[in-house]
N, C-alpha and C positions, 0 to 999 in steps of 0.2 A: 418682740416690740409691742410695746403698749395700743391696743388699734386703737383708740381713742383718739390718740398723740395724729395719726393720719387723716383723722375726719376734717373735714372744713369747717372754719369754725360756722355758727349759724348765725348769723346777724341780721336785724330789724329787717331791713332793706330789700335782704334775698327772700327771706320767708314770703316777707309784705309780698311780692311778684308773686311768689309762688303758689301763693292757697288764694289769691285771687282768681289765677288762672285757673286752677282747679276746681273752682267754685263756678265760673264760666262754662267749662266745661262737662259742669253738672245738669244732670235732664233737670227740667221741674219737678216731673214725678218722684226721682231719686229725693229732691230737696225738699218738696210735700211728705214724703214717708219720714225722712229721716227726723224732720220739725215735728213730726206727731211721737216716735219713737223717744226725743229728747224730752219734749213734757211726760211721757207713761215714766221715764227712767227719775221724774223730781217727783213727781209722785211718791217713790219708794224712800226720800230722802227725809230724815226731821225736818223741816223747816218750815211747818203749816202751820205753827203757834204762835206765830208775828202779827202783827197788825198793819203795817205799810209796808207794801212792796214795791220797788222800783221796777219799770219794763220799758225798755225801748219797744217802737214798732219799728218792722222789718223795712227796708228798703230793696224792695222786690226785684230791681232793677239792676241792684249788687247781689241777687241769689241769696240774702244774707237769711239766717235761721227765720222761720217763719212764727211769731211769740204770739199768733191768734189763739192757737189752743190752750195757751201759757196764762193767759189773758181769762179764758172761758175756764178754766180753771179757780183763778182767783175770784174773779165773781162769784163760780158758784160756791164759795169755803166764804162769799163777804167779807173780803180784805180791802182793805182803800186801797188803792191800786195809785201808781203815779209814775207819770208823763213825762218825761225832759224834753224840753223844748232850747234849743241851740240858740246859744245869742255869739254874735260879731266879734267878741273878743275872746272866741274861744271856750267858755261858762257854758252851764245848762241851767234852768228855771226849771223846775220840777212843782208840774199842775196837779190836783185830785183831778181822778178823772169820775167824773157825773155824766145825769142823762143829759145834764145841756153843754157836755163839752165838743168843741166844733174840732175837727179834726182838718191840719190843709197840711199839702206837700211842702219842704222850705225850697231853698234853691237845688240844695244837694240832695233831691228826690225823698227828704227822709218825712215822713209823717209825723206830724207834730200836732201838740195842742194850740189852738191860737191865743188863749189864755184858757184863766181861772181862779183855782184858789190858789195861791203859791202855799206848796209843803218846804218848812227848810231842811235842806239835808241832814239835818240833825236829829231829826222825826224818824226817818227811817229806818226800817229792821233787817231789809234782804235786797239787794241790788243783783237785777240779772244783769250780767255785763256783755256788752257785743265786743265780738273780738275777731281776728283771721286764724290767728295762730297761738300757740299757747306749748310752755316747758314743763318738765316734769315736777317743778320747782313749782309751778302757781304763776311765773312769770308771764305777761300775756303781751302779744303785738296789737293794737287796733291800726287805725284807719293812719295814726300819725298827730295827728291833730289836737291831742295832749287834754279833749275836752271830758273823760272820765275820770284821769289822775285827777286834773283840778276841784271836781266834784266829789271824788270819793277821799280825798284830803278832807272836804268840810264835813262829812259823814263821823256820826261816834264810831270810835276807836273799833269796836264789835260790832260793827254793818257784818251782813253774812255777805261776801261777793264772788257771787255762782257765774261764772264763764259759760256760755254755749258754744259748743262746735261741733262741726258738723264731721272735723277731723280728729284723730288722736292727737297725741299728745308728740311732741317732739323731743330731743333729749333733755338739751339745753338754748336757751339763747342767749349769747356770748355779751352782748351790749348792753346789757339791764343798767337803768341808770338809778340813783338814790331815790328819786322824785318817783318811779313808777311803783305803784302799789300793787303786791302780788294779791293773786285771787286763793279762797278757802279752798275751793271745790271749782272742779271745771266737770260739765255734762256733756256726753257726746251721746252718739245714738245706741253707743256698743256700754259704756261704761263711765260709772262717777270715778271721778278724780277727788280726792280730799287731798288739801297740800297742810 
């Protein structure tokens, strides 16, 4: 018999549970190493010959990958660097981030620019993308909230879109719908993914 045929299928829903809890579950220390481990592993990657880089900041509060070193990175190589900033309908606004950009938490704990200069998505070279979970395929789970797809739709065709996690890779996820855009590369702390 086929064992595949026997496995469950994996769908959004249960993963979503599942690497939350597991993130939860994680010390700080384990999630401080493993966020330093995942920027030394993009180091080793091509992708330093761009000019705008997209980074979310972490939301500490969800354990999510920690992009300060990610960050201290691109400064020091002088890349413009750029900010998404969460609007109501779902969108991000994506700031240059400068020495006068103010930084405030939004409602959903996430760090944001309060404004600036708006970059449009079309400017960009390299999107780090936050995510829970992520398939062998490039497929990825986020938060639910649909506000990457719609963002990385307006992106030229060739945005590079590097996944961080702090997990491997799972086989499959079953539910992929037409509108979710798979990622290039996914980085965890052990190994690059290229899809």
């Amino acid at each position: 018999m086929n064992k595949n045929a026997i496995k469950e299928p994996m769908v959004k829903k249960e993963l979503r549970a599942k690497y939350v809890l597991l993130r939860e579950k994680m010390s700080a220390d384990a999630a401080d190493n493993y966020s330093v481990e995942i920027a030394n592993q993009l180091l080793k990657m091509p992708i330093w010959d761009f000019n705008y880089y997209h980074i979310f900041l972490s939301i500490e509060e969800k354990k999510e990958i920690d992009t300060s070193t990610i960050l201290t990175i691109l400064q020091g190589k002088d890349k413009h660097v750029i900010l998404p900033k969460m609007n109501a309908d779902n969108t991000l606004t994506n700031f240059l981030l400068t020495d006068n950009t103010v930084i405030k938490k939004n409602n959903f704990n996430v760090p944001e620019p309060v404004d600036g200069i708006e970059i449009l998505p079309n400017k960009i070279d390299v999107v780090f993308v936050p995510l829970l979970a992520f398939d062998k395929k490039g497929n990825r789970i986020g938060y639910g909230k649909g506000f990457y797809d719609a963002f990385l739709k307006d992106c030229k065709p060739n945005v590079l879109k590097i996944g961080l996690s702090f997990f491997e890779a799972e086989e499959q996820i079953t539910d992929v719908y037409e509108s979710d855009i798979p990622l290039n590369y996914c980085v965890t702390p052990q190994q690059i993914y290229q899809f």
